[in-house]
C-alpha positions as CSV (number, residue, x, y, z in Angstrom):
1,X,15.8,-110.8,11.5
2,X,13.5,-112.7,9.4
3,X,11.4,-110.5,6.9
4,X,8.0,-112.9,5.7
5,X,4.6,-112.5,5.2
6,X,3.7,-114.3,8.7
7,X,1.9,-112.2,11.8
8,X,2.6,-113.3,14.9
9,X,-0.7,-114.2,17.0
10,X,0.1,-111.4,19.7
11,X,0.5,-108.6,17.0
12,X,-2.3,-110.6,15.0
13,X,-4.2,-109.8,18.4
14,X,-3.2,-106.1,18.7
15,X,-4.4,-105.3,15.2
16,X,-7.8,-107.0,15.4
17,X,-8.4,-105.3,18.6
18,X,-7.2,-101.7,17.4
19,X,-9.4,-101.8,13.9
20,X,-12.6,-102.9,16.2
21,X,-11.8,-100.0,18.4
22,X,-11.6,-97.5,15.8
23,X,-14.7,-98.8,13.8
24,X,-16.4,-98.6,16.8
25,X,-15.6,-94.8,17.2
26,X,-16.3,-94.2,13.7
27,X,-19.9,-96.1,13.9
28,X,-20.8,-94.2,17.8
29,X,-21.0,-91.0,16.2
30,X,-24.4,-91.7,14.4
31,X,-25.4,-94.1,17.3
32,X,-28.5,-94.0,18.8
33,X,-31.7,-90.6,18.0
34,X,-29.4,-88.1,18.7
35,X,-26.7,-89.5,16.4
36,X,-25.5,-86.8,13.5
37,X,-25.0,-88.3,10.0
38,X,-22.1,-89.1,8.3
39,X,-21.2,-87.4,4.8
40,X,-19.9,-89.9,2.6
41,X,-18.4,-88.3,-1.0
42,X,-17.4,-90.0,-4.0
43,X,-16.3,-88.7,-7.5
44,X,-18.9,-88.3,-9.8
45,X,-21.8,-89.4,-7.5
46,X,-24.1,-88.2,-5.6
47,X,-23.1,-86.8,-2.0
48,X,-24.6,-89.2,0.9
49,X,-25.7,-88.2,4.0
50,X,-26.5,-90.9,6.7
51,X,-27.1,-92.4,9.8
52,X,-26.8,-96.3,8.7
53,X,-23.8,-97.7,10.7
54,X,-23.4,-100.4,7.6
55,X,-23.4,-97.8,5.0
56,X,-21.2,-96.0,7.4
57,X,-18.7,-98.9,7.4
58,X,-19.0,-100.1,4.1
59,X,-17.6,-96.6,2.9
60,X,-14.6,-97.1,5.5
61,X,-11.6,-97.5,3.7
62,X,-8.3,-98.7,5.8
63,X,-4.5,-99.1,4.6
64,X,-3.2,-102.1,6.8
65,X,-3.9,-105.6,5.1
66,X,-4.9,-107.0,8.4
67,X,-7.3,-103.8,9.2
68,X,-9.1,-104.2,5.6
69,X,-9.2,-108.0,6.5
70,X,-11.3,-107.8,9.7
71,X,-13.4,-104.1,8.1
72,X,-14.0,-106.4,4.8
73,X,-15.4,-109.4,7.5
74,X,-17.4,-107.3,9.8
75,X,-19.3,-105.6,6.8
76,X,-19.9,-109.1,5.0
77,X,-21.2,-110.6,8.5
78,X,-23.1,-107.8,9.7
79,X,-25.1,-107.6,6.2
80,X,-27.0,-110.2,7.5
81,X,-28.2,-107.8,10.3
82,X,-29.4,-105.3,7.4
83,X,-31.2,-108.0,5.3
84,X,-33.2,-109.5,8.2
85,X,-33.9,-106.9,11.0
86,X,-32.7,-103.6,9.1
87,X,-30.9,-101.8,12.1
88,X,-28.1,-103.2,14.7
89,X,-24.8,-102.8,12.6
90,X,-23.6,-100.2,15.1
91,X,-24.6,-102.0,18.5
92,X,-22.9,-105.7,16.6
93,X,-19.6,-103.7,16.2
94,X,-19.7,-101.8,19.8
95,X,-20.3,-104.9,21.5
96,X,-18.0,-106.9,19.7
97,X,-15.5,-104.5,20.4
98,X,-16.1,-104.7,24.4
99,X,-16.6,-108.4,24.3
100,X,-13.4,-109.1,22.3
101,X,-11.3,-107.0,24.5
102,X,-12.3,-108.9,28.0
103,X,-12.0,-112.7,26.0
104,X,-8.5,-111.7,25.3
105,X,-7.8,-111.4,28.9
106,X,-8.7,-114.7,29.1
107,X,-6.3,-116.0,26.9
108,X,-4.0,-116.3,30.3
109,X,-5.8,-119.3,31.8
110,X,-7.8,-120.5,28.7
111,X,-7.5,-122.2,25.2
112,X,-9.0,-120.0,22.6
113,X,-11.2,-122.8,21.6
114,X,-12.4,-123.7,24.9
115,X,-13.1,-119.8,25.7
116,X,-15.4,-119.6,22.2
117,X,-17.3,-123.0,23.0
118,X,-18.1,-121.3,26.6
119,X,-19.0,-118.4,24.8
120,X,-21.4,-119.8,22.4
121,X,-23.2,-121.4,24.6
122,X,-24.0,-118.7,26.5
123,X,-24.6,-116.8,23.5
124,X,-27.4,-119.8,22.5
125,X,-28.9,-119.7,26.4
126,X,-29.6,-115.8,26.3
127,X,-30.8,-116.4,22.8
128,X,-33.7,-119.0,24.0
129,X,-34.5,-116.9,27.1
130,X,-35.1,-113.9,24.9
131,X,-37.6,-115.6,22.6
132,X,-39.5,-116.3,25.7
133,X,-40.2,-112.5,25.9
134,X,-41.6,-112.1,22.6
135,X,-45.1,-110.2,22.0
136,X,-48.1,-111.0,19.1
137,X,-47.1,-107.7,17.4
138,X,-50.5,-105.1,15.9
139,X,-50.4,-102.3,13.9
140,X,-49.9,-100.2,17.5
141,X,-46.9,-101.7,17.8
142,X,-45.9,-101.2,14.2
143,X,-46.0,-97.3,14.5
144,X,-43.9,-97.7,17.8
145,X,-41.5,-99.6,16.3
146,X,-41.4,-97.6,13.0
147,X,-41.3,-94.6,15.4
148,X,-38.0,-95.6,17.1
149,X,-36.5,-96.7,13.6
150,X,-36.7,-93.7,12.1
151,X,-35.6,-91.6,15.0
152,X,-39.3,-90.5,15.1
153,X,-40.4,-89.8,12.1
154,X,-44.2,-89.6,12.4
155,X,-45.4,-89.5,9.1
156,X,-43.2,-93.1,8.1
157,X,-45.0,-94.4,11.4
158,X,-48.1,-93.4,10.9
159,X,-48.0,-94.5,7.1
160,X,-46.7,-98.0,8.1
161,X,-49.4,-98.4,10.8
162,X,-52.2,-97.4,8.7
163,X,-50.9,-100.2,6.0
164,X,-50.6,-103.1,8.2
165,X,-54.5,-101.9,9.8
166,X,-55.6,-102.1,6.0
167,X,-54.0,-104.8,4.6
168,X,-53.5,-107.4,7.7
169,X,-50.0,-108.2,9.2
170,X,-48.8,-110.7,6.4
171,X,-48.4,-107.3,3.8
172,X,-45.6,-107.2,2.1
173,X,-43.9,-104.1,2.2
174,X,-41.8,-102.8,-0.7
175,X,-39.2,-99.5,-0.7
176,X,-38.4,-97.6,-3.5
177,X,-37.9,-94.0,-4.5
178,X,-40.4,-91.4,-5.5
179,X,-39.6,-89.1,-8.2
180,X,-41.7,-86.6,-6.0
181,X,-41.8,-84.5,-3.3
182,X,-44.0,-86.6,-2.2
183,X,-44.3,-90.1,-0.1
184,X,-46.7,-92.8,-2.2
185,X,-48.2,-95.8,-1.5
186,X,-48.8,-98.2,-4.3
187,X,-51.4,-101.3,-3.9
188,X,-51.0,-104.3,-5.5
189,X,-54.2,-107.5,-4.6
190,X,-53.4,-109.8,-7.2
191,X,-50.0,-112.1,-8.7
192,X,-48.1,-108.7,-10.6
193,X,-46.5,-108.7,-14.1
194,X,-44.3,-105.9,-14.7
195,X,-45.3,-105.8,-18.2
196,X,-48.8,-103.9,-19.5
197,X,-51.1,-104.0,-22.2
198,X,-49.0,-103.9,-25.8
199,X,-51.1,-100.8,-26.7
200,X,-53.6,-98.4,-25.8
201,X,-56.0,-99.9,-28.2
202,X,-56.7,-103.0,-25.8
203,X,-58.2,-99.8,-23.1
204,X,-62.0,-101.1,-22.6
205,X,-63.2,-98.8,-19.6
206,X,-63.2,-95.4,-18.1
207,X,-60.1,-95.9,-15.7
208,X,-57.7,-96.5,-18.5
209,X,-57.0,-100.0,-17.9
210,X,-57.9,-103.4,-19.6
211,X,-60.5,-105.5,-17.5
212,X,-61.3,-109.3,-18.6
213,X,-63.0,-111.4,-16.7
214,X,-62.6,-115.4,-16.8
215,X,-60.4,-115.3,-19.4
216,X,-59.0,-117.9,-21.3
217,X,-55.2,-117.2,-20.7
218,X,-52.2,-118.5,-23.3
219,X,-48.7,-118.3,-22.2
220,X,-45.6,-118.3,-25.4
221,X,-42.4,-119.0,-23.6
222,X,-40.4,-118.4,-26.4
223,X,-41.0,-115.1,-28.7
224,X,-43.3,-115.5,-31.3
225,X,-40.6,-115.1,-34.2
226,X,-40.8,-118.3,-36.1
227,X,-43.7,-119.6,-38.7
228,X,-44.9,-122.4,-36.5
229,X,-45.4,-119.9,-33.7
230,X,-46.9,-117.1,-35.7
231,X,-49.6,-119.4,-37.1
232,X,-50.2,-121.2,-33.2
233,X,-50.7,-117.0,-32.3
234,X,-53.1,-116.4,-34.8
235,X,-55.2,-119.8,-35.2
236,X,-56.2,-118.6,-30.8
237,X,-57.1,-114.8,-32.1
238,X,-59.1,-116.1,-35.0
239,X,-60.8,-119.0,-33.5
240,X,-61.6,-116.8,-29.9
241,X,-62.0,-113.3,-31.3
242,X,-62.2,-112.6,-35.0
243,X,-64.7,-115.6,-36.5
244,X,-67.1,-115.1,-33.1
245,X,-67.3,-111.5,-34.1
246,X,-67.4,-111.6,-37.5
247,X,-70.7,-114.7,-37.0
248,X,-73.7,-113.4,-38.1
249,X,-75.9,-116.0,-36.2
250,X,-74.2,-114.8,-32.8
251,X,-74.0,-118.3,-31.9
252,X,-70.2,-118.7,-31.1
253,X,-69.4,-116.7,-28.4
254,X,-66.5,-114.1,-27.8
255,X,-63.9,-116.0,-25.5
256,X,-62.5,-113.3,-23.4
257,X,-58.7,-113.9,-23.9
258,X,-55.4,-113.0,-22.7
259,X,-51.7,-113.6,-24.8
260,X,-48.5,-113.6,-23.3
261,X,-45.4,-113.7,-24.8
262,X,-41.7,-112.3,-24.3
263,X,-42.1,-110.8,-27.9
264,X,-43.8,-110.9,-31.2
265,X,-41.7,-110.4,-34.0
266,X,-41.4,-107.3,-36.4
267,X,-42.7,-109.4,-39.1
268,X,-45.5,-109.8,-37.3
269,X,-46.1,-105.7,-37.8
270,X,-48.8,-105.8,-40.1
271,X,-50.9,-108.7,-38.8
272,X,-50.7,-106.6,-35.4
273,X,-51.9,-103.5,-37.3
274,X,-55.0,-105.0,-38.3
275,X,-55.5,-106.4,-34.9
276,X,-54.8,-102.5,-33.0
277,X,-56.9,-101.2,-35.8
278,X,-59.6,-103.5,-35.7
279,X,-59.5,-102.4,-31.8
280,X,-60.0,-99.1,-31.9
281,X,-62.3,-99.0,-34.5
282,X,-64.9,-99.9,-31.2
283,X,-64.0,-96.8,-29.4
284,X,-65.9,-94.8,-31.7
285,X,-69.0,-93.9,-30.7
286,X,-71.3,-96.5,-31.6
287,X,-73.8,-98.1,-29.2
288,X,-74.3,-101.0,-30.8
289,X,-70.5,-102.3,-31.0
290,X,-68.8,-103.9,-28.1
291,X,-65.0,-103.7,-27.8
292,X,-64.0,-107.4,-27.9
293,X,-62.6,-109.2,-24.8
294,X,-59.0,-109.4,-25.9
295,X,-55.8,-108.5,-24.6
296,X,-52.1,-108.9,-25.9
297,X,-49.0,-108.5,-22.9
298,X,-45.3,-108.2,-24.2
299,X,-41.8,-107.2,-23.3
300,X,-42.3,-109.2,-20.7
301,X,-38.6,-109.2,-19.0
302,X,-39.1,-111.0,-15.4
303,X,-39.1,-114.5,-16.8
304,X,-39.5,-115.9,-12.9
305,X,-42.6,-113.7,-12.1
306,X,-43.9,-114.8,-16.0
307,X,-43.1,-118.6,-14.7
308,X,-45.0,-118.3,-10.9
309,X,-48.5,-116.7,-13.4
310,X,-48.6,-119.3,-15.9
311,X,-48.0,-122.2,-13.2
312,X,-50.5,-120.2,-10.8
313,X,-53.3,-120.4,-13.7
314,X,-52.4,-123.3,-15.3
315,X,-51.6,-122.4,-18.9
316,X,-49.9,-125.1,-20.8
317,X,-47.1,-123.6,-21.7
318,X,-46.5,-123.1,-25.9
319,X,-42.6,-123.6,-27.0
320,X,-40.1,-123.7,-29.3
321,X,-38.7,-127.1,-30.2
322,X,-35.4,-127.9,-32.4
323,X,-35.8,-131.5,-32.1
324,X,-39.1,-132.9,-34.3
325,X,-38.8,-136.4,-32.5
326,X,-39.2,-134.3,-29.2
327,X,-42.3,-132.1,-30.3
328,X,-43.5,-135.1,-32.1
329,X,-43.7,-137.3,-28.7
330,X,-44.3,-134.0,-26.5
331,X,-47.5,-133.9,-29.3
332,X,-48.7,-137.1,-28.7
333,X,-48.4,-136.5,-24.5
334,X,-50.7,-133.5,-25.0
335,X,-47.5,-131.8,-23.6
336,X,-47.2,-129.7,-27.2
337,X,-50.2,-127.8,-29.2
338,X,-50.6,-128.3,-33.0
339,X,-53.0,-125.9,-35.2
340,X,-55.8,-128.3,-34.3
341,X,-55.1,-128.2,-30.3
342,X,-53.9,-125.0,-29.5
343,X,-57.2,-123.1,-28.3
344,X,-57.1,-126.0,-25.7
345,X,-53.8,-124.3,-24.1
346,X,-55.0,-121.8,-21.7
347,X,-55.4,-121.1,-18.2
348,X,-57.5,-118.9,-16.3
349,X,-58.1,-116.8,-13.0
350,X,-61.6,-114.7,-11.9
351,X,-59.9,-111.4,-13.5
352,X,-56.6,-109.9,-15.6
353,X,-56.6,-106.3,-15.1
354,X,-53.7,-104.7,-17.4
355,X,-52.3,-100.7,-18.0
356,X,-49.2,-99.1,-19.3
357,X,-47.1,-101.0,-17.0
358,X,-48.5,-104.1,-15.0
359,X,-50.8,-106.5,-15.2
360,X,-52.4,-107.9,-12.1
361,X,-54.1,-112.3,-12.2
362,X,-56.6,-112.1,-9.8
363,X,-57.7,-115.4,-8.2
364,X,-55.3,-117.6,-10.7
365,X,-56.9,-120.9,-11.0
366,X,-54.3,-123.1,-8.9
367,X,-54.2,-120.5,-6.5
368,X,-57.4,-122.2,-4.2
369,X,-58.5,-125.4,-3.7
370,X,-62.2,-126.0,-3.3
371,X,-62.5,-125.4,0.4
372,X,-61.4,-122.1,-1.0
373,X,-58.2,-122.7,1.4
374,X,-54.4,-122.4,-0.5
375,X,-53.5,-125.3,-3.1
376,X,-51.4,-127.7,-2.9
377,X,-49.5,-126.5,-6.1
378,X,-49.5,-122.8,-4.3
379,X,-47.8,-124.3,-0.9
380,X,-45.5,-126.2,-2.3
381,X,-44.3,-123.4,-4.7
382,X,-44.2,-121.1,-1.8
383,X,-42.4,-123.1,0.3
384,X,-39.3,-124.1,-2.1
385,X,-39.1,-120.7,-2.8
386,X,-38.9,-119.9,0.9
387,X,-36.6,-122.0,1.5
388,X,-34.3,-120.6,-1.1
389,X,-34.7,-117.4,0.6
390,X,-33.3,-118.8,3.6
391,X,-30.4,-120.4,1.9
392,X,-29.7,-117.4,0.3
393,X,-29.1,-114.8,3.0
394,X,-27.2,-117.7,4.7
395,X,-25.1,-117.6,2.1
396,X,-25.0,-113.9,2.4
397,X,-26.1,-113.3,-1.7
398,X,-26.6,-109.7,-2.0
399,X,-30.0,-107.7,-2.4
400,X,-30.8,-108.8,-6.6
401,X,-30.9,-112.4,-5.3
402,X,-32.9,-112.0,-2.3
403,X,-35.1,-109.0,-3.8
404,X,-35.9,-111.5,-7.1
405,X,-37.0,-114.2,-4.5
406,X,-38.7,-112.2,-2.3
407,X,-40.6,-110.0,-4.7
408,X,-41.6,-113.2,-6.2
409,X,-43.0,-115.1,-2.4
410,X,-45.0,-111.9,-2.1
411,X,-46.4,-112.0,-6.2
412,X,-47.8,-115.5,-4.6
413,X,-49.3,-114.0,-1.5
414,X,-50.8,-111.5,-3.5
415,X,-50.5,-108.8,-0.7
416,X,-47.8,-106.0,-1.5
417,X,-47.9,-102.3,-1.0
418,X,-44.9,-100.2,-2.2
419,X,-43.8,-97.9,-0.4
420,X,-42.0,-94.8,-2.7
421,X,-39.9,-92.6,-0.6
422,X,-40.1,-88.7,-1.7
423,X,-38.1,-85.6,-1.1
424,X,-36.6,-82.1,-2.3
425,X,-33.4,-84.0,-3.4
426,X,-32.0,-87.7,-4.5
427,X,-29.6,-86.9,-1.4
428,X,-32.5,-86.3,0.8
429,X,-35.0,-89.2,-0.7
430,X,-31.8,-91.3,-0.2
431,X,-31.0,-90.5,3.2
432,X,-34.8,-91.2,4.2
433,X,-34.9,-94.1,2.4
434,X,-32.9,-96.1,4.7
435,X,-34.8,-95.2,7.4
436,X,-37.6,-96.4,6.2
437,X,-36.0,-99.8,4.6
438,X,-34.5,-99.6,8.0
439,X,-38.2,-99.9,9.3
440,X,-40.0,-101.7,7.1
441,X,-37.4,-104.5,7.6
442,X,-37.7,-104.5,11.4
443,X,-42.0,-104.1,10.7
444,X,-41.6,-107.2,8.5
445,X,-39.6,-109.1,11.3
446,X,-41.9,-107.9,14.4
447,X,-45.0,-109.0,12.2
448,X,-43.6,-112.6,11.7
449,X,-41.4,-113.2,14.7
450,X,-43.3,-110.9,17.6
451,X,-41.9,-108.2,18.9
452,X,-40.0,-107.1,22.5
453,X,-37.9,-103.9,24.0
454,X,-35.4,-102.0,21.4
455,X,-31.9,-100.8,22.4
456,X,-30.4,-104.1,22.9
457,X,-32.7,-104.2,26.2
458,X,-33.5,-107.8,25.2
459,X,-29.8,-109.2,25.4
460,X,-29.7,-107.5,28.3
461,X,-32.0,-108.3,30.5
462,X,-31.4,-112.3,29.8
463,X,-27.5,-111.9,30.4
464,X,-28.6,-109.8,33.9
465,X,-30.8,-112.7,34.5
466,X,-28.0,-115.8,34.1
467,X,-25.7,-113.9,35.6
468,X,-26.1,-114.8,39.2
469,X,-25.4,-118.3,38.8
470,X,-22.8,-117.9,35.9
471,X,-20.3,-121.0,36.3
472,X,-18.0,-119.9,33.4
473,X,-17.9,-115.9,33.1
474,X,-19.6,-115.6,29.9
475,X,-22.9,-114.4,30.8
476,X,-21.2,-111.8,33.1
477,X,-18.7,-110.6,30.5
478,X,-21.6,-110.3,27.9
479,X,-23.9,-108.4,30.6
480,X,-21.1,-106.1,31.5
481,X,-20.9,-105.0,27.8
482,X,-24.3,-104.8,27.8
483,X,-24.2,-102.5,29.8
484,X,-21.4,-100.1,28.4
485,X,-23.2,-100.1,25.3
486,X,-26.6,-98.9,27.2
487,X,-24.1,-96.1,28.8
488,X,-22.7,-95.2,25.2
489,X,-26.1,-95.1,23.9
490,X,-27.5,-92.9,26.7
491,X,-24.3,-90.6,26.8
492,X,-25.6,-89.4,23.7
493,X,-28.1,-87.1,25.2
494,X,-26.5,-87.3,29.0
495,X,-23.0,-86.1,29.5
496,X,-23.2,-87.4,32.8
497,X,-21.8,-90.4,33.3
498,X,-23.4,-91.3,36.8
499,X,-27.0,-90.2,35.4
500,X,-26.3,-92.5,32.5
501,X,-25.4,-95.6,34.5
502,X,-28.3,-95.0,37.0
503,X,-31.0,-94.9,33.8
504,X,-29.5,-98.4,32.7
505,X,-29.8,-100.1,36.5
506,X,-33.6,-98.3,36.6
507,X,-34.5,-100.2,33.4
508,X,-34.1,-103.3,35.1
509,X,-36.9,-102.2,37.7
510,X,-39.1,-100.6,35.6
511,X,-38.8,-103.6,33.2
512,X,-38.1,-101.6,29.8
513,X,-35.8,-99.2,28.6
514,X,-35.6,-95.2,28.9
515,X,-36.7,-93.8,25.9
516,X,-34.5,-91.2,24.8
517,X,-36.9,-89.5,22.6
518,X,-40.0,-88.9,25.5
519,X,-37.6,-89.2,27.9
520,X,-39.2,-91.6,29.8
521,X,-39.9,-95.1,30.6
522,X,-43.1,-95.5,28.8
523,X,-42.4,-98.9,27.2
524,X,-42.5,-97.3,23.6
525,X,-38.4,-98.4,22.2
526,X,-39.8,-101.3,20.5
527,X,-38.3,-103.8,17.5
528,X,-38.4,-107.5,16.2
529,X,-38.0,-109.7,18.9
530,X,-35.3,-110.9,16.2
531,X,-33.1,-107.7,16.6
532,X,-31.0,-108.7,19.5
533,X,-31.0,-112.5,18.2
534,X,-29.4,-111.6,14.9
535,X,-27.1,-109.1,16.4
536,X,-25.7,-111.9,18.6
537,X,-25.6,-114.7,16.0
538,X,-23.3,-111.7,14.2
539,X,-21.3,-111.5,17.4
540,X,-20.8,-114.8,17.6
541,X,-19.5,-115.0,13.9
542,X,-17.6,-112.5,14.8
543,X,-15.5,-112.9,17.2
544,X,-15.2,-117.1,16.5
545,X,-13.6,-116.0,13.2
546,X,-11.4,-113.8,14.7
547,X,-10.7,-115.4,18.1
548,X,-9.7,-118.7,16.9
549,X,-7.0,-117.3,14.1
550,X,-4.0,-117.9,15.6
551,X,-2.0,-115.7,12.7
552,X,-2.0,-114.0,9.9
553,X,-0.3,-114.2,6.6
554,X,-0.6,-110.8,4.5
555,X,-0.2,-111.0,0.9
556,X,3.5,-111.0,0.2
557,X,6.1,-109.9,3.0
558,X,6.4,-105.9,1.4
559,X,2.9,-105.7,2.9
560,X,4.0,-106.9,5.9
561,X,4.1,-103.8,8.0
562,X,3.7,-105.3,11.3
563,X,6.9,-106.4,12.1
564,X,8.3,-103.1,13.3
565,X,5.1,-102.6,15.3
């Protein structure tokens, strides 16, 4: 007998088959609203308790090489599901199971090639038909759909609904965690800075904040650590704040004025002194004095969001250079300030409105043509970065990348609420918090895309519909597993077999599914019309990559423990 590291395609086959059968066990336990959680423990962390089938399987952990093989692909592929609709991980991995199993029956009479082509392109014909069903989604819809994400969670539903009614159905909606009990809800109407005012003594109103309207905005790329810079910084301080004040004739105006700059170095410390004292010395009470319009923003970290503001107002940008002959030409293109051009830097919006730790650019001067309609230079910046975002969950990237891009789309738009997610516990604010990702995600899908019937009743009432005049199969093997998924999914609450069957034929008359939670069909189990779409582009991936591998070659031959199988 031969000892390698080769699998044979038939044990290849068995394997692949087995490890989608057990995940599939593992993942129908949570399946569904009246799915338990999972309880996932690691050393030294926190313990986890949740319903997520992808968190589920990414915790899986198998000891074959070929089982980790096809567990490591399904919870690469299926992350796509989590980035774009939020929730179908489980029903990917249940119908991939049950599709899998009838194609290799198939194998008899067909090529495997031949039976994925078939395949696909039934795959692509339910996909159109189901994009014919879609519905102009409203904030109604959003609390049914939020409703049936979170397994009913009124409060999530409610607070989602009452977001997209006040902010329109192009709100951006971010999730994070709450340090509270509580569940907050944070506003943001203008292009967001992470960074604040540099100190308290910049505060020029009641609510604590830093309010300047019109201002003349001045953007250092570089921090302001060198003697060139330092003296650029303080010729725009003197020549827009400190001479104006200090003018007797009050004939040169105040310009109200904004800095920015990654940092200002230590040996700037007791310039900047003067400057904070000088500040404060206009909170005491005297009527007569008028805190200047001035504000200084460092530790500014987000160097893409600090890029989108200055282009957005129009600053011209003050840098280093190392190479004189570069400044020197860069000077003579306007490109570069000198002592004598520097005030002429700026940029400016209707209103900068700065605390501890954000400042928000109102109206940034690019922002709005004169028609008062988006810019040019706003479109175009909002489609490239759009269109990174699109190459980027196609190339799967994980959550920094996509979070960076999107966070940064939604700066532009100017229309975010976040969405802090509170409990007794991290284990509890966890565990709701991908429910409500879970949500939000679907919410953000169904607001774009339009919205149909949840529990994969999309996918299949288009395979029930092609059926009938099905020349190859396909669209009868993919109804038919379909169908055992709607079974599973309704054996969760019916142990009756029979009763669950009939529910899943009575959906087809009453032209929606039965809603597990009113126990009715009251044509409330909504989600993205995109949810079944994505969870059969997954399938597809899915079983392609595994269908057309004709074997398998582990590591070395000692991990080879298939051939006494």
């Amino acid at each position: 007998m031969i000892i390698s590291n080769v699998v044979s395609k038939e044990k290849l086959r068995q394997v692949q088959l087995e490890t989608l059968e057990f995940l599939k066990d593992c993942l129908i336990s949570s399946f569904g609203p009246k799915g338990s959680t999972t309880t996932i423990f690691k050393d030294n962390m926190l313990t986890k308790y949740t319903k997520d089938g992808h968190s589920i399987l990414s915790d899986i952990q198998m000891r074959g090489v070929i089982e980790r093989s096809v567990k490591q692909d399904l919870e690469d592929i299926t992350r796509y599901i989590v980035k774009t609709v939020g929730d179908g991980t489980t029903s990917a991995i249940i119908l991939s199971y049950l599709i899998f199993k009838e194609l290799m029956e198939m194998e008899t009479t067909k090529s495997p090639y031949e039976i994925i082509e078939e395949f696909k392109t039934a795959v692509g014909v339910i996909k159109n038909d189901i994009l014919l069903h879609k519905n102009l989604t409203t904030p109604d819809d959003i609390y049914n759909i939020t409703l049936i994400s979170t397994n009913g969670n009124i409060e999530v539903a409610t607070n989602l609904k009452n977001i997209y009614q006040e902010y329109g159905m192009d709100v951006f909606v971010d999730v994070a965690v709450s340090n509270t009990t509580d569940n907050i809800l944070k506003s943001y109407d203008g292009m967001t800075l992470s960074s604040g005012y540099s100190d308290t003594a910049y505060i020029n109103n009641e609510k604590g904040t830093c309010e300047l309207r019109n201002p003349r905005i001045y953007a250092f790329e570089d921090p302001i650590d060198t003697p060139e810079m330092i003296s650029l910084f303080e010729k725009i301080i003197l020549n827009n704040i400190f001479e104006p004040a200090m003018d007797q004739t009050q004939q040169m105006p105040i310009i109200p004025t904004v800095i920015m700059a990654p940092n200002i170095s230590r040996d700037m410390g007791s310039y900047m002194d003067k400057i904070i004292t000088a500040m404060y010395e206009y909170d005491k009470v005297n009527a007569k004095k008028i805190k200047p319009p001035f504000l200084i923003i460092t530790n500014i970290y987000d160097a893409d969001l600090y890029y989108d503001i200055t282009r957005m107002c129009d600053c011209k940008v003050i840098r280093k250079y190392i190479d004189p002959k570069i400044q020197e030409n860069d000077v003579k293109n306007g490109l570069a300030p000198t002592l004598e051009t520097v005030v002429d830097f700026y940029g400016s919006c209707d209103m900068v409105v700065s605390d501890l730790s954000k400042s928000k650019f109102i109206n940034p001067k690019l922002m709005f043509n004169e028609e008062g309609e988006h810019s040019v230079s706003f479109k175009t910046l909002v489609e490239f970065l759009e269109n990174e975002l699109t190459v980027a969950y196609q190339e799967n990237e994980d959550v920094t990348v996509t979070g960076r891009l999107k966070r940064r789309i939604n700066s532009l738009k100017a229309n975010m609420v976040e969405y802090l997610v509170g409990g007794v516990s991290m284990s509890d604010r966890d565990s709701l918090r991908d429910l409500v990702e879970d949500a939000v995600l679907n919410c953000r899908s169904a607001a774009i895309d339009g919205f149909g019937f949840g529990a994969n009743y999309e996918g299949f009432r288009a395979s029930e519909h092609f059926k009938i005049k099905d020349k190859t199969g396909m669209f009868n093997l993919i109804n038919r597993a379909y169908t055992e998924l709607s079974i599973i999914l309704y054996k969760t609450t019916m142990k009756d077999d029979l009763i669950s069957t009939n529910m899943v034929k009575t959906s087809l008359v009453t032209g929606c599914p039965y809603n597990l939670k009113t126990k009715e069909f009251d044509g409330k189990v909504l989600c993205s019309i995109q949810t079944d779409i994505v969870v059969l582009d997954v399938i597809s991936k899915i079983i392609t990559l595994m269908f057309t591998t004709n074997q398998f070659l582990c590591p070395d031959y000692s991990s080879n423990s298939y051939l006494s199988k």
